[in-house]
PQR file of N, CA, C, O and H, with PARSE charges and radii, in Angstrom:
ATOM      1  N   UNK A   1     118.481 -48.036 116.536 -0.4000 1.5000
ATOM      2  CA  UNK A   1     117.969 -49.351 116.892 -0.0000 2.0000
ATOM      3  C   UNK A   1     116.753 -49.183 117.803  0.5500 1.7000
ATOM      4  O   UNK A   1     116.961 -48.611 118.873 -0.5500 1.4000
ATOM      5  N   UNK A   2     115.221 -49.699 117.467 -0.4000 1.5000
ATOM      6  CA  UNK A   2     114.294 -50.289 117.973 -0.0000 2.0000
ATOM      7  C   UNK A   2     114.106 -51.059 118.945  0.5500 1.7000
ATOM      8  O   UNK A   2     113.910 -52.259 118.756 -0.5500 1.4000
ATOM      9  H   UNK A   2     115.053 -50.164 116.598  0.4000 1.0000
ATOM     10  N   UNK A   3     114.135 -50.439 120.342 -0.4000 1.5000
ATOM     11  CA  UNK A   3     113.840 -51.802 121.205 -0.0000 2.0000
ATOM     12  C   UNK A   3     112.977 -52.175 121.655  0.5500 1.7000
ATOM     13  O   UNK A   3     112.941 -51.654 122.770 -0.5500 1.4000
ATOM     14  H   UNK A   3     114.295 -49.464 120.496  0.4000 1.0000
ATOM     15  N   UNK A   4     111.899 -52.996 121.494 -0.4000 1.5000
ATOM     16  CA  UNK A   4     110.522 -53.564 122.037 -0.0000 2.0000
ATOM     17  C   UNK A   4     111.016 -53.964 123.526  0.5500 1.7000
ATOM     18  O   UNK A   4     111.731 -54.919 123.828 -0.5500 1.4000
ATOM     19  H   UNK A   4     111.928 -53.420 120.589  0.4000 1.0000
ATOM     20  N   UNK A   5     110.549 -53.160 124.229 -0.4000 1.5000
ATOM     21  CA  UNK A   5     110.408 -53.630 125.761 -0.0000 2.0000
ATOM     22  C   UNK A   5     108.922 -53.967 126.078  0.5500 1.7000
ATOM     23  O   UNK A   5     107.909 -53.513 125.545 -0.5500 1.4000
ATOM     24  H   UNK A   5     109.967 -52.384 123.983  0.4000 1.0000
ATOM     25  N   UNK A   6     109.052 -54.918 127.126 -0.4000 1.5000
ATOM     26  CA  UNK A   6     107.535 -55.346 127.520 -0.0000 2.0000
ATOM     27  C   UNK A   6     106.293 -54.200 127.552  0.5500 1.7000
ATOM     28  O   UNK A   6     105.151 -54.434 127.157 -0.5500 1.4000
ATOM     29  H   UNK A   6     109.875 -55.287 127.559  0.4000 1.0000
ATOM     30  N   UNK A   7     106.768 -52.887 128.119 -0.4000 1.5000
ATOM     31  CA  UNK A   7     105.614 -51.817 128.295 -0.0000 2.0000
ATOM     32  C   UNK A   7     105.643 -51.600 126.833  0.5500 1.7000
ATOM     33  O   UNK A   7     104.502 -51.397 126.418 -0.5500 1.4000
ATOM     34  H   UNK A   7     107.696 -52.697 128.440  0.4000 1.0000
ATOM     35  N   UNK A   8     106.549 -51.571 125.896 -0.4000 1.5000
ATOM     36  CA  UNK A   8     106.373 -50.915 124.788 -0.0000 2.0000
ATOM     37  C   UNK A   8     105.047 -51.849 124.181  0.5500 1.7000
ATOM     38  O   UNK A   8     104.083 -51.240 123.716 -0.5500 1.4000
ATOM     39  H   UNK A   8     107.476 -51.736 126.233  0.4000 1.0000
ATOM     40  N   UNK A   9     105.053 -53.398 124.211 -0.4000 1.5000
ATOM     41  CA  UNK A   9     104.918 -54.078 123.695 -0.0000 2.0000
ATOM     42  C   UNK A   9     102.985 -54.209 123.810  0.5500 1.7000
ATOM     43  O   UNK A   9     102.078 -54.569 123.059 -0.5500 1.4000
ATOM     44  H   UNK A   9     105.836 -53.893 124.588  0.4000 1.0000
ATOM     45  N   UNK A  10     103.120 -53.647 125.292 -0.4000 1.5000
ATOM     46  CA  UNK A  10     101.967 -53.616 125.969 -0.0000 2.0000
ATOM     47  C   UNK A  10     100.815 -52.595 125.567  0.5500 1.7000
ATOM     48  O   UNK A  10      99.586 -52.675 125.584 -0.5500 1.4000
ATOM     49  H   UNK A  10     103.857 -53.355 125.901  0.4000 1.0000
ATOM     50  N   UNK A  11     101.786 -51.525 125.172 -0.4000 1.5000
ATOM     51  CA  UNK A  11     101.289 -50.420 124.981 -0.0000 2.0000
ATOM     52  C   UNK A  11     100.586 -50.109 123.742  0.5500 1.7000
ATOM     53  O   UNK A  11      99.674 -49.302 123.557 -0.5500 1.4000
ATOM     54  H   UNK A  11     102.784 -51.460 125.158  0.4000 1.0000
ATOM     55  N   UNK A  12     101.596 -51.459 122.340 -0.4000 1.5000
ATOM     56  CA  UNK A  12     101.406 -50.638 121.465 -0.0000 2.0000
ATOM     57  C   UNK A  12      99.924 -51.791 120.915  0.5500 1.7000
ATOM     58  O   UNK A  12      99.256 -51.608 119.897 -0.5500 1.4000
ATOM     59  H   UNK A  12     102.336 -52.115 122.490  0.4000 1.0000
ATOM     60  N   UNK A  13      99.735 -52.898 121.896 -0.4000 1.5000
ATOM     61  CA  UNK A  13      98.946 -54.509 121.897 -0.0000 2.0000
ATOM     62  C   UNK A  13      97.449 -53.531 122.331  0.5500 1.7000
ATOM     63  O   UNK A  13      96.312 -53.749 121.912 -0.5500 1.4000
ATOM     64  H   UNK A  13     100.278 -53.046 122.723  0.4000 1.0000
ATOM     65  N   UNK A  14      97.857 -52.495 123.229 -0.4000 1.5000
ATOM     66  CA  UNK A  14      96.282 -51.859 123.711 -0.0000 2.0000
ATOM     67  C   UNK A  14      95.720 -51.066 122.689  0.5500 1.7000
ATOM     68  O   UNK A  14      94.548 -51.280 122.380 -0.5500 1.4000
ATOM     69  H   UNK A  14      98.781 -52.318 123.569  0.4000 1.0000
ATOM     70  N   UNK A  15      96.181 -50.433 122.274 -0.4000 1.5000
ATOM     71  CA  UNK A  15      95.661 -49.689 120.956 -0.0000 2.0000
ATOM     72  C   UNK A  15      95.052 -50.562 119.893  0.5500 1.7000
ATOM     73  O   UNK A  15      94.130 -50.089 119.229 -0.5500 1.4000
ATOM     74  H   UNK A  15      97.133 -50.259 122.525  0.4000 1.0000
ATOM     75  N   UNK A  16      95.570 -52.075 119.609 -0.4000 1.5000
ATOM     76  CA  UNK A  16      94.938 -53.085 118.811 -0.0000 2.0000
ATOM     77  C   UNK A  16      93.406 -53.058 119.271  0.5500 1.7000
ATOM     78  O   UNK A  16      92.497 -52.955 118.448 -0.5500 1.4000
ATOM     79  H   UNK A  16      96.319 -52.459 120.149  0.4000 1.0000
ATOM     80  N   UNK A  17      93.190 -53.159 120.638 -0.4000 1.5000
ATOM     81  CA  UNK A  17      91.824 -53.880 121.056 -0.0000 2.0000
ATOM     82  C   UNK A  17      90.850 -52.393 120.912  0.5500 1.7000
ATOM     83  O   UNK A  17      91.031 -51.179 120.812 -0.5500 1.4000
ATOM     84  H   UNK A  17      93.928 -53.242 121.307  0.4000 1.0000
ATOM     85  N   UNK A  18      89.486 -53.590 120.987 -0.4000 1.5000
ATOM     86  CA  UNK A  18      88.336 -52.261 120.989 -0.0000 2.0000
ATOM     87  C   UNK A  18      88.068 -51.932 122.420  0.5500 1.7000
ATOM     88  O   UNK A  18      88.367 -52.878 123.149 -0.5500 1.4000
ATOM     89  H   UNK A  18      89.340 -54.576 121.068  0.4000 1.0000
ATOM     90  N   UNK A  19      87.602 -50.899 123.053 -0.4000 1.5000
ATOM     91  CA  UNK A  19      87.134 -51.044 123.930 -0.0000 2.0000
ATOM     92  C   UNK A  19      85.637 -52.149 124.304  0.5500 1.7000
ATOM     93  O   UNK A  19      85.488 -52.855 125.301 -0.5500 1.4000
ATOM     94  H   UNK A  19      87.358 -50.130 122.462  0.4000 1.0000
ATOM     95  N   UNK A  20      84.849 -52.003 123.332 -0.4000 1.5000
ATOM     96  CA  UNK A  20      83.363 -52.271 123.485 -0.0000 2.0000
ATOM     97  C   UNK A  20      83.242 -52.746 121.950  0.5500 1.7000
ATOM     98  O   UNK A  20      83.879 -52.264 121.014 -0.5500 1.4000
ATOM     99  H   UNK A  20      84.970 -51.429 122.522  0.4000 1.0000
ATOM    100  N   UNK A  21      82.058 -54.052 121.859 -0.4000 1.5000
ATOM    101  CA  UNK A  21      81.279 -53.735 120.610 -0.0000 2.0000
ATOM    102  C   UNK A  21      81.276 -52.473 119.554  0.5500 1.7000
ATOM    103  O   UNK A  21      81.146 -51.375 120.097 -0.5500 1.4000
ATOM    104  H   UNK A  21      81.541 -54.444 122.620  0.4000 1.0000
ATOM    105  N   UNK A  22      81.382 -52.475 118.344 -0.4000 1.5000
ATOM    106  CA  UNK A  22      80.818 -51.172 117.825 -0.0000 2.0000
ATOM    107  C   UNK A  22      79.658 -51.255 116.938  0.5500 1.7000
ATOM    108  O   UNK A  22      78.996 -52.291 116.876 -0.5500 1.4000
ATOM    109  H   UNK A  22      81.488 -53.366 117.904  0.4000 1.0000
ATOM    110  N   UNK A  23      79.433 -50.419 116.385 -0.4000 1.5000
ATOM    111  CA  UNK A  23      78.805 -50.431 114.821 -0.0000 2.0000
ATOM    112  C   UNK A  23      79.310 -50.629 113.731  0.5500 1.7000
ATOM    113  O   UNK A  23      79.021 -51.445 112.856 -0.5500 1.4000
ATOM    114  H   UNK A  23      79.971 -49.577 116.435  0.4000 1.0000
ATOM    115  N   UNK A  24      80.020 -49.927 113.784 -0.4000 1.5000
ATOM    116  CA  UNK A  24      80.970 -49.554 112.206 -0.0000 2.0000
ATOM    117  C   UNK A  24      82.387 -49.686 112.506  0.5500 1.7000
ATOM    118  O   UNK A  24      82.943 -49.445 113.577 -0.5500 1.4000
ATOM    119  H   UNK A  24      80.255 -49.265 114.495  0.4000 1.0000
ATOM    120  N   UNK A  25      83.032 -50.213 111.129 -0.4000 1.5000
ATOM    121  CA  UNK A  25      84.109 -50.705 111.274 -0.0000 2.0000
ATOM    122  C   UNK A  25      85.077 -49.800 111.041  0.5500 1.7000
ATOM    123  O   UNK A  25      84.881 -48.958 110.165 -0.5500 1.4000
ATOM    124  H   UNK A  25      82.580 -50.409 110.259  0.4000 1.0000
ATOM    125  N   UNK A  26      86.171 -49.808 111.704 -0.4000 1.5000
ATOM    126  CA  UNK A  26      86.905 -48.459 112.388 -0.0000 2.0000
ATOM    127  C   UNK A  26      88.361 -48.368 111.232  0.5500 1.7000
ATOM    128  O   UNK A  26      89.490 -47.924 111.440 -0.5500 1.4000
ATOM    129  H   UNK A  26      86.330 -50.493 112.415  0.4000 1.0000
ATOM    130  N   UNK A  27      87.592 -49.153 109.658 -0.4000 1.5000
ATOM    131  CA  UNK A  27      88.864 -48.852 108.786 -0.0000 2.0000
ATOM    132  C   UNK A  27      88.076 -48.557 107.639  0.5500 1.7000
ATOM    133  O   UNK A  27      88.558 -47.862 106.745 -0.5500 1.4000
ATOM    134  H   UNK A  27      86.675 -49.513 109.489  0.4000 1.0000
ATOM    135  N   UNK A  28      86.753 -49.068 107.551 -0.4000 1.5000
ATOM    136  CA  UNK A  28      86.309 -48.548 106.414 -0.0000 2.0000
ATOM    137  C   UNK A  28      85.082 -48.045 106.580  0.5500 1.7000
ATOM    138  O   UNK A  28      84.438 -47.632 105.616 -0.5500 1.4000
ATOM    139  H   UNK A  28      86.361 -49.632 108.277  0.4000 1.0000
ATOM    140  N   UNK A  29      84.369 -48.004 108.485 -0.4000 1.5000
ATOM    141  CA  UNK A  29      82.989 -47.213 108.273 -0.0000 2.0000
ATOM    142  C   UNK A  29      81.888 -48.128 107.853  0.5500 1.7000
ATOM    143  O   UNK A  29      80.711 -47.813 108.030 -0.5500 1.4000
ATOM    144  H   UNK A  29      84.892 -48.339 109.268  0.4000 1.0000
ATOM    145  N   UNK A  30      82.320 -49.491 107.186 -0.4000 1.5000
ATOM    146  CA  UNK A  30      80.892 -49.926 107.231 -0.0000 2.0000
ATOM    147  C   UNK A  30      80.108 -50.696 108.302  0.5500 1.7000
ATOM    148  O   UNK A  30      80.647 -50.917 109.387 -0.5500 1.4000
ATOM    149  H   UNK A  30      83.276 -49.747 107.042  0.4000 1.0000
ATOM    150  N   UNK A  31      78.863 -51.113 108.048 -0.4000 1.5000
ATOM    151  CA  UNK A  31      78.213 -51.270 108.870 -0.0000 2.0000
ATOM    152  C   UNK A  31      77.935 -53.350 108.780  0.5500 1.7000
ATOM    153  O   UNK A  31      77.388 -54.132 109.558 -0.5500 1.4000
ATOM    154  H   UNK A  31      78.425 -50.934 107.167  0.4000 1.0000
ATOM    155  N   UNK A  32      78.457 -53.491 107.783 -0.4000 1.5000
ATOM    156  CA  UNK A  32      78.189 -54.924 107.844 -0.0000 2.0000
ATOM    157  C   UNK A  32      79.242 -55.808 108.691  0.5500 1.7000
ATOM    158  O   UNK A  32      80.137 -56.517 108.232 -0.5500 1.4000
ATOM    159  H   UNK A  32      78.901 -52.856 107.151  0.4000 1.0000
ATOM    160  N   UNK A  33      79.017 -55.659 109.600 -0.4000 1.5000
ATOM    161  CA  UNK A  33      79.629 -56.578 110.841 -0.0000 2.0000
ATOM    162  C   UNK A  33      79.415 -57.789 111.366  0.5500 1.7000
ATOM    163  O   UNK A  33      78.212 -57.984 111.542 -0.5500 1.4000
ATOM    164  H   UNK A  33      78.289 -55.084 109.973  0.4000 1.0000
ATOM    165  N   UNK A  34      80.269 -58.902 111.765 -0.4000 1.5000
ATOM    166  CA  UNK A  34      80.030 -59.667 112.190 -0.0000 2.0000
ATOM    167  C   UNK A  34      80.260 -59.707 113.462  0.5500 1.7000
ATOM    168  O   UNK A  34      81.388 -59.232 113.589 -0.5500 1.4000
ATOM    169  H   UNK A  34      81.246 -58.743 111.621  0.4000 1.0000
ATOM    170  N   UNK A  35      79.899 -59.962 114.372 -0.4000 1.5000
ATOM    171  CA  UNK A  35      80.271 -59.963 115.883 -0.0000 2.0000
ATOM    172  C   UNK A  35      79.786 -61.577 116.232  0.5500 1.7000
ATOM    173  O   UNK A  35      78.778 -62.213 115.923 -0.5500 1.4000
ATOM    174  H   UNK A  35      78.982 -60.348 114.269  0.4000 1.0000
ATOM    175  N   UNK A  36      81.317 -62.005 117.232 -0.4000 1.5000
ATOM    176  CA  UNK A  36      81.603 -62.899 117.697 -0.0000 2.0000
ATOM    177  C   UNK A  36      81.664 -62.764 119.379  0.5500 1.7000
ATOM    178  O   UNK A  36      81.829 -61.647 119.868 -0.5500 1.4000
ATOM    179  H   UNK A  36      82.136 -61.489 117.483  0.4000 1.0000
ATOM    180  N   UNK A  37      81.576 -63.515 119.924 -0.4000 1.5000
ATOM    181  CA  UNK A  37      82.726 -63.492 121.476 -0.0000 2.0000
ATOM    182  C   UNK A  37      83.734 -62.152 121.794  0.5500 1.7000
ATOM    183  O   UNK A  37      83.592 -61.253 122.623 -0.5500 1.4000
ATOM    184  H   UNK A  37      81.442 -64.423 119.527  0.4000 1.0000
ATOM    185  N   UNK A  38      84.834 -62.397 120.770 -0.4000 1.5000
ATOM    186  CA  UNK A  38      86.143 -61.668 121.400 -0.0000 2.0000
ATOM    187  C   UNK A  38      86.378 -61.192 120.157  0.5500 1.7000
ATOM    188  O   UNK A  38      87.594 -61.093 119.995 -0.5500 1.4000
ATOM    189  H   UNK A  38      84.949 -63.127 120.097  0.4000 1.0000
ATOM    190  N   UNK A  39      85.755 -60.847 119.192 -0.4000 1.5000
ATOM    191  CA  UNK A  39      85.775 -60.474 117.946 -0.0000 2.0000
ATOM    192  C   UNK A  39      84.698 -59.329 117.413  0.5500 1.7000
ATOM    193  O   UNK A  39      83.476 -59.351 117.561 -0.5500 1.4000
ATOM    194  H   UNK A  39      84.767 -60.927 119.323  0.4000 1.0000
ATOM    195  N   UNK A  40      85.308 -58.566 116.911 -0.4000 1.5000
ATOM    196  CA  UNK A  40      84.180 -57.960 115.816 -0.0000 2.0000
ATOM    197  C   UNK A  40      84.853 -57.903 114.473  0.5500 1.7000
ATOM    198  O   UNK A  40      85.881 -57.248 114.303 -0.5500 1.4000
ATOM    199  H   UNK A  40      86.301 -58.548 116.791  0.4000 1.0000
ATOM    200  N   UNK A  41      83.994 -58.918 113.074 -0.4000 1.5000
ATOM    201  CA  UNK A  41      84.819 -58.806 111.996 -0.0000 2.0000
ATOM    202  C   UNK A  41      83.901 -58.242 111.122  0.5500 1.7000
ATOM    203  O   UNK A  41      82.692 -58.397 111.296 -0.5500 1.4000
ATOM    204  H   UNK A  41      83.158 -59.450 113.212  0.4000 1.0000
ATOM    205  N   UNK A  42      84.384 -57.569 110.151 -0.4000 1.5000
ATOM    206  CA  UNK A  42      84.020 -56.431 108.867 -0.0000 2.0000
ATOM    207  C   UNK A  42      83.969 -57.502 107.641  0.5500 1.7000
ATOM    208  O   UNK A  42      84.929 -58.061 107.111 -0.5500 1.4000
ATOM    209  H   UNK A  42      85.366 -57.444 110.010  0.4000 1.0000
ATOM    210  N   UNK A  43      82.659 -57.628 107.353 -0.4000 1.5000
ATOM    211  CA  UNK A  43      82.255 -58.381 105.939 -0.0000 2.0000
ATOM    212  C   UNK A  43      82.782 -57.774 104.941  0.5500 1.7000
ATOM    213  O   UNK A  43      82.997 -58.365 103.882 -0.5500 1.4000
ATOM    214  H   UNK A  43      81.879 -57.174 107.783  0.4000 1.0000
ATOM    215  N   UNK A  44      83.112 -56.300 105.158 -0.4000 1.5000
ATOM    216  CA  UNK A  44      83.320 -55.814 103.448 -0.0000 2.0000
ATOM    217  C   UNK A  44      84.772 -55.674 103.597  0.5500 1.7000
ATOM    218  O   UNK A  44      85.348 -56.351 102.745 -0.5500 1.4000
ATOM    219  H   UNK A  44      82.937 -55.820 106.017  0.4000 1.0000
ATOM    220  N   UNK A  45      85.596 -55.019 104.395 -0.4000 1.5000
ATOM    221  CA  UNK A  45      87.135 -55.083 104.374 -0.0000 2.0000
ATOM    222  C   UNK A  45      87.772 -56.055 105.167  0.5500 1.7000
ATOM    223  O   UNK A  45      88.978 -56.051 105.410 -0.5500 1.4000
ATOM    224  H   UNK A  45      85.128 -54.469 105.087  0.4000 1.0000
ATOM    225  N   UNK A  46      86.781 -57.073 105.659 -0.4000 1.5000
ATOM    226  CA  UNK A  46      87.977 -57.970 106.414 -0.0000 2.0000
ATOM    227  C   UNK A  46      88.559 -57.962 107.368  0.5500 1.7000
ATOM    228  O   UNK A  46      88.853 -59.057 107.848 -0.5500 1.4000
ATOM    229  H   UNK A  46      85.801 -57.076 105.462  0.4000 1.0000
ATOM    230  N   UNK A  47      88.958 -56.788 108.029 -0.4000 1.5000
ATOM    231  CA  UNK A  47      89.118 -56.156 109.408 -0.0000 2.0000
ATOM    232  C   UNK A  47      88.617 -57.113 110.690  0.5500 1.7000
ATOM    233  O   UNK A  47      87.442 -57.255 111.027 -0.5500 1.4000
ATOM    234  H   UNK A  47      88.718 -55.899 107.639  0.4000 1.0000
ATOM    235  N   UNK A  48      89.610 -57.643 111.231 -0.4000 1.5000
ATOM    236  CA  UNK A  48      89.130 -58.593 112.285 -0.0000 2.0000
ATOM    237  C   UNK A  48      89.887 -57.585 113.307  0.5500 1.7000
ATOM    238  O   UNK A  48      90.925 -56.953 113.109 -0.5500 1.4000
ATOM    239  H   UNK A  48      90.565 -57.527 110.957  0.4000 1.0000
ATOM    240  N   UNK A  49      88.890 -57.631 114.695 -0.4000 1.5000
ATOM    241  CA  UNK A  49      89.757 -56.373 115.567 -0.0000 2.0000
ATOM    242  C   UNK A  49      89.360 -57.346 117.248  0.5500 1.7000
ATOM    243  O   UNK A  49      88.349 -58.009 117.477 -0.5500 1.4000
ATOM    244  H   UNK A  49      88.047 -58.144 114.856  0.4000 1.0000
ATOM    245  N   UNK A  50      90.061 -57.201 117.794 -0.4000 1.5000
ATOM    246  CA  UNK A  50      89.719 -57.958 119.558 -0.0000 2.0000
ATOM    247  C   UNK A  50      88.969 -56.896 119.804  0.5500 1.7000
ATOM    248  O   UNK A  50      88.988 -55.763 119.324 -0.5500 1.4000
ATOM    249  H   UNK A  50      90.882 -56.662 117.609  0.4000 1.0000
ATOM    250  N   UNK A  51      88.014 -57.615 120.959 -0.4000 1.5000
ATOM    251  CA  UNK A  51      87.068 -56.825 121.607 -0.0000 2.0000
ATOM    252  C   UNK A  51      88.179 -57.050 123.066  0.5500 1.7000
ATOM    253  O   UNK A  51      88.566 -58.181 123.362 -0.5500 1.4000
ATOM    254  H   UNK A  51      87.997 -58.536 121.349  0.4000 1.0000
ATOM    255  N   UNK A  52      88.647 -55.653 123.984 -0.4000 1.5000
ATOM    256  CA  UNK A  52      89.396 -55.893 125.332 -0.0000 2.0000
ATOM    257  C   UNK A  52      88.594 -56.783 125.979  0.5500 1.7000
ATOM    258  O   UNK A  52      87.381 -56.946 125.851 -0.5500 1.4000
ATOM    259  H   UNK A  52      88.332 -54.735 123.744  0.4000 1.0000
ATOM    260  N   UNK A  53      89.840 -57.686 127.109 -0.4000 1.5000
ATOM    261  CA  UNK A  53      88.764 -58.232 128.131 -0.0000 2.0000
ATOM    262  C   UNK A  53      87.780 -59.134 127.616  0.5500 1.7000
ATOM    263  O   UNK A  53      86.953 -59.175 128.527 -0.5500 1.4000
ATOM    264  H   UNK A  53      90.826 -57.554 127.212  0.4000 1.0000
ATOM    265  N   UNK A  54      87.413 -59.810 126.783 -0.4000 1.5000
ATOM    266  CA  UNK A  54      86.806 -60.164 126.014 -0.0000 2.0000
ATOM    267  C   UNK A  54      87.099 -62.344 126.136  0.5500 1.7000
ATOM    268  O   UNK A  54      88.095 -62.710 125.511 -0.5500 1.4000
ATOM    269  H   UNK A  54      88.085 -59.777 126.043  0.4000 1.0000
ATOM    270  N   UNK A  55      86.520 -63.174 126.653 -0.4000 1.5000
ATOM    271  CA  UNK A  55      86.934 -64.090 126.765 -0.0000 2.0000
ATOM    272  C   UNK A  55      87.337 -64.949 125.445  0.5500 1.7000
ATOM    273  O   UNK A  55      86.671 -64.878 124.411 -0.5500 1.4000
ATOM    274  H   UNK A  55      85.711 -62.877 127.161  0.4000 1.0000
ATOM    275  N   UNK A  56      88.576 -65.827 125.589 -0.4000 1.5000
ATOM    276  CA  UNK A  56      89.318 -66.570 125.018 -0.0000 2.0000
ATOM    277  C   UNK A  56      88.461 -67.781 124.659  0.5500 1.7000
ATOM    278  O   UNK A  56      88.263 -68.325 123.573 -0.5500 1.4000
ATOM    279  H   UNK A  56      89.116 -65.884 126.428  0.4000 1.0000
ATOM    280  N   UNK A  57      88.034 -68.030 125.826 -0.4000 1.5000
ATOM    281  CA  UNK A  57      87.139 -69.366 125.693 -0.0000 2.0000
ATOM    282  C   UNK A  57      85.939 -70.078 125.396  0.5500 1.7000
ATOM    283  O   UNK A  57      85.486 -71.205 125.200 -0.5500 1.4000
ATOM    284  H   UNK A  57      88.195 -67.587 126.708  0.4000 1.0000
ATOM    285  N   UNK A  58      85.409 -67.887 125.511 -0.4000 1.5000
ATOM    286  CA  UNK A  58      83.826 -68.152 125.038 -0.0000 2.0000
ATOM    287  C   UNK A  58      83.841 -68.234 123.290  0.5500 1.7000
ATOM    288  O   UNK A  58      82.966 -68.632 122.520 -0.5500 1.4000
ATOM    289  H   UNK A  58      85.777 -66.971 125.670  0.4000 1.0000
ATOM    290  N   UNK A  59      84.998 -67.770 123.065 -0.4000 1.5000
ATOM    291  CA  UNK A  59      85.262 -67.949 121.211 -0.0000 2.0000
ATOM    292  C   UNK A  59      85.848 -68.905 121.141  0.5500 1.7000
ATOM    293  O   UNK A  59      85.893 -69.238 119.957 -0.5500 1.4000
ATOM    294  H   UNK A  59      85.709 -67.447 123.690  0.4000 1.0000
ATOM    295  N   UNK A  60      86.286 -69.490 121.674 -0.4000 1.5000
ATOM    296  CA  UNK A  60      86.433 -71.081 120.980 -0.0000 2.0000
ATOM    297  C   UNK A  60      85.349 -71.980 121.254  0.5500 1.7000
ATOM    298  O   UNK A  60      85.335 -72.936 120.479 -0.5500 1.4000
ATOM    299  H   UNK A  60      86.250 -69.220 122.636  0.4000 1.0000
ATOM    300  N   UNK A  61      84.307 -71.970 122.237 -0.4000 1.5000
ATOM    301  CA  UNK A  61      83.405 -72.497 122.328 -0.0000 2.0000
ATOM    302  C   UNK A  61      82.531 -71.639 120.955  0.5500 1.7000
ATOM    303  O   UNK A  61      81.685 -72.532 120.896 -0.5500 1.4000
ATOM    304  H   UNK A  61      84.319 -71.193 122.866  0.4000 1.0000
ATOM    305  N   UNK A  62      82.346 -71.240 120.505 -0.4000 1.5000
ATOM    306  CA  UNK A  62      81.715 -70.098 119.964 -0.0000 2.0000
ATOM    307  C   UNK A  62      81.852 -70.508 118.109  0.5500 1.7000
ATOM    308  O   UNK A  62      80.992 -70.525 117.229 -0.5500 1.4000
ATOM    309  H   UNK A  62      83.033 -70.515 120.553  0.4000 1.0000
ATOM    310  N   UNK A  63      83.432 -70.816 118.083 -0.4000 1.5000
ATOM    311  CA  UNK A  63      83.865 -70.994 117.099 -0.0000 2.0000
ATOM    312  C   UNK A  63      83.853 -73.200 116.546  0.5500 1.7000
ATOM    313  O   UNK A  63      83.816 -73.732 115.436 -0.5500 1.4000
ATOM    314  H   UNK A  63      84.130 -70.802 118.798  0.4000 1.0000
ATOM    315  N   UNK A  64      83.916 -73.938 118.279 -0.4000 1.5000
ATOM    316  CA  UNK A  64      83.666 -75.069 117.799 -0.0000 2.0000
ATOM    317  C   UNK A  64      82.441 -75.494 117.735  0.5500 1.7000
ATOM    318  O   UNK A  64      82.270 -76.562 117.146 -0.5500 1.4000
ATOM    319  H   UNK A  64      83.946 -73.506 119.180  0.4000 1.0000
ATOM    320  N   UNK A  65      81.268 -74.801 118.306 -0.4000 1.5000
ATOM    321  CA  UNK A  65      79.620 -74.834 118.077 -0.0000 2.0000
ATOM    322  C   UNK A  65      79.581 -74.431 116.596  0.5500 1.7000
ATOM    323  O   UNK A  65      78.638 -75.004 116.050 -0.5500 1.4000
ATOM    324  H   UNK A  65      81.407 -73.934 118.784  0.4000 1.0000
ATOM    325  N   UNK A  66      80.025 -73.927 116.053 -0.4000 1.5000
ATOM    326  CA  UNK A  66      79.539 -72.946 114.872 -0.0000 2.0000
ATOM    327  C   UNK A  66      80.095 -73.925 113.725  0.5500 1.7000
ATOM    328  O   UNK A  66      79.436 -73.899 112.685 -0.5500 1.4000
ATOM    329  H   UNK A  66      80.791 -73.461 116.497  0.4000 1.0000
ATOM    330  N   UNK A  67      81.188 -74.770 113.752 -0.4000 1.5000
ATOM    331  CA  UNK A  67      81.927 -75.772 112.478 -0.0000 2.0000
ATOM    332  C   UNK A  67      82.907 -74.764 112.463  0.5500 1.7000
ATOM    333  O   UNK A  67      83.700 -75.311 111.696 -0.5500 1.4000
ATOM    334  H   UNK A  67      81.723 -74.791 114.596  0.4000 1.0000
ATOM    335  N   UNK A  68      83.480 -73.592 112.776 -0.4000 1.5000
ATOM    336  CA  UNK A  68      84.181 -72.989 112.456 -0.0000 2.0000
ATOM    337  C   UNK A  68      85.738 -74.088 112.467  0.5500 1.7000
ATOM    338  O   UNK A  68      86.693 -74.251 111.708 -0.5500 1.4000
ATOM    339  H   UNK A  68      82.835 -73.147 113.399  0.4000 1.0000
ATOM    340  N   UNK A  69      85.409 -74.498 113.426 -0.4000 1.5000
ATOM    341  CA  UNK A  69      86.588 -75.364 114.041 -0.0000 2.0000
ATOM    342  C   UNK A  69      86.445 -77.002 114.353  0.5500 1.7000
ATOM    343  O   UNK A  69      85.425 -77.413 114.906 -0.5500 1.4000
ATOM    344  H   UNK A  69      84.632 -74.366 114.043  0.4000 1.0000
ATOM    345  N   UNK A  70      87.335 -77.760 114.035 -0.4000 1.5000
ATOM    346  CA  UNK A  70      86.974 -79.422 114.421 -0.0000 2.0000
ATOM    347  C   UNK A  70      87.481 -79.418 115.682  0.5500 1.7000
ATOM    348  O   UNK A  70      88.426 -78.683 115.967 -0.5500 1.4000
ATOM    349  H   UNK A  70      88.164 -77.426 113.585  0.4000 1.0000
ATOM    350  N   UNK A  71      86.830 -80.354 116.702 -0.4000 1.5000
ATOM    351  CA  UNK A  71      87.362 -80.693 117.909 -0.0000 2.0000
ATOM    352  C   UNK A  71      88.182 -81.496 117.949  0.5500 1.7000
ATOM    353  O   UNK A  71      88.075 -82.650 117.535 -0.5500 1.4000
ATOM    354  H   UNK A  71      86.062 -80.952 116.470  0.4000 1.0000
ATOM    355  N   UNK A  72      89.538 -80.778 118.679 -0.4000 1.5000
ATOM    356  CA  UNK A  72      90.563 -82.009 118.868 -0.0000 2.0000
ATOM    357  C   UNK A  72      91.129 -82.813 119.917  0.5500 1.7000
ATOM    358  O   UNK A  72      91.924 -83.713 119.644 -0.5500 1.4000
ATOM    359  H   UNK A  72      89.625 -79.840 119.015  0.4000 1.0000
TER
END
């Protein structure tokens, strides 16, 4: 039996994030990127990855400037 404890949980949530911006996308190498706020997403595989530390709020501002999102 598997037990997710909070450090586990923590631990395994840090490895998700990027440290920094990149170039290339860290599943398939390419270079066509989109970069957001708290995001960097991969045009060709789709790969959406958190940027750490990275604000919550500047991507939703980010995302309701853009039409991404309706204001509610």
């Amino acid at each position: 039996m598997l037990r997710l404890t909070p450090e586990r949980a923590l631990a395994r949530a840090s490895r998700r994030f990027l440290a920094e911006r990149v170039d290339r996308c860290s599943k398939c190498g390419s270079t066509f990127l989109g970069h957001e706020p708290a995001f960097v997403h991969c045009h060709y595989c789709g790969r959406m990855a958190r940027i750490k530390n990275a604000s919550l709020l500047a991507q939703e501002l980010f995302e309701l400037r853009s039409g991404m999102r309706l204001a509610s």
